[in-house]
Phi, psi and omega in degrees: 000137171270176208203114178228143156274144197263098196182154190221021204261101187301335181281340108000274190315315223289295169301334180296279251278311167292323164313335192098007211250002185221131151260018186167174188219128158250203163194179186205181183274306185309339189239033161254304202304308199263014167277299169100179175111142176297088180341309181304307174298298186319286163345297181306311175322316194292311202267000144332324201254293173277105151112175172278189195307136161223118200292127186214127210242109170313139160254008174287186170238322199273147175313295180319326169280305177327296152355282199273330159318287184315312222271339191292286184306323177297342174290353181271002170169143190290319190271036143289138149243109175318109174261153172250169120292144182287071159223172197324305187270340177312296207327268270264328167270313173313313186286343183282330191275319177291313173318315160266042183082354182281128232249112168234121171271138163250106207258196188059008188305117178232012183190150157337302182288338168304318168270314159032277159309307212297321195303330213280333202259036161075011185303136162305313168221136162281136168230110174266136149296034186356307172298347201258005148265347163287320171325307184271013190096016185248184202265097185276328189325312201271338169310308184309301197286333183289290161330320189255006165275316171296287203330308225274356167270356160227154207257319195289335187287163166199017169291153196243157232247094211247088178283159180227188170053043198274084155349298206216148162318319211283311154336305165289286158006293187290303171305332167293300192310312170283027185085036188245132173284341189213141179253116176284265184069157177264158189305351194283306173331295197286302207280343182288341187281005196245333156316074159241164151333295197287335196288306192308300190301325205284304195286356184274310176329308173306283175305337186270340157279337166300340187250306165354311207256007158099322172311147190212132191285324196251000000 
């Protein structure tokens, strides 16, 4: 599974990316909104850093802007992906962009039948939110799995399957399981996965026997 961070916090970025833990980035106007800072500039910064894909999401609604939004964002680093939103018109910019080659996450996925959509007009990536259908009480897990059983049935998709809207370790785990190529997360998520008790315990043990022995590697 790949692991992109869900974030626009460059110093965020900075460390994983030296840590080894990403293979991408997404963003949104809202997590650009709460980093602060000129979105472009932010963005260009991002993919400086990163990479891999790094996802920057038009903020219009009407095709036409959306359009010009996307043709705009792509000008800005060869490993930009344009996110879209899934309605009538993100697709309809979203499918023009692949026709010229442009790499697009589709985002907001809240069904099956949605990705679909997103596979039929060739989108690089879907993205179900998962945690935001458990919020309303439905199964996001079961979005995942239902989605990568269509996909897997046609030879022709080649869209990859982006969870999103990702909670917990226990979350990224479960998305490993059901079949998701990329797992999205915020730097918290990621730094949780790194977490167990006995791991904490193991390594005190280690050192404290290790100073025992009197000894020195270096």
């Amino acid at each position: 599974m790949k692991f992109f961070v869900d974030t626009a916090n460059v110093d965020d970025i900075r460390e994983l990316a030296d840590m080894g833990m990403l293979d991408g980035v997404t963003t949104n106007p809202s997590l650009i909104n709460k980093a602060g800072g000129d979105f472009l500039e932010t963005v260009t910064e991002i993919c400086r850093i990163v990479p891999g894909p790094v996802s920057a999401e038009v903020a219009a609604t009407d095709y036409e802007t959306m359009m010009k939004e996307g043709e705009k964002l792509a000008t800005l680093a060869s490993n930009i992906c344009v996110k879209v939103p899934l309605t009538p018109a993100g697709l309809k910019v979203g499918k023009n962009l692949v026709d010229s080659g442009q790499s697009i996450n589709v985002t907001l996925c809240f069904s099956a039948a949605q990705a679909l959509l997103a596979a039929k007009i060739g989108a690089t990536y879907v993205s179900p939110f998962i945690g935001r259908l458990d919020d309303i009480g439905q199964d996001g897990m079961q979005l995942i799995r239902d989605i990568n059983a269509i996909y897997g049935q046609y030879e022709e998709i080649g869209t990859e399957i982006l969870a999103a809207s990702i909670r917990g370790a226990q979350h990224v785990v479960q998305a490993a399981l059901a079949g998701a190529d990329v797992a999205t997360v915020p730097p918290a998520v990621l730094h949780q996965m790194f977490k167990h008790p006995l791991t904490d315990n193991g390594l005190e043990k280690f050192v404290s026997d290790w100073k025992a022995t009197g000894q020195s590697i270096l």
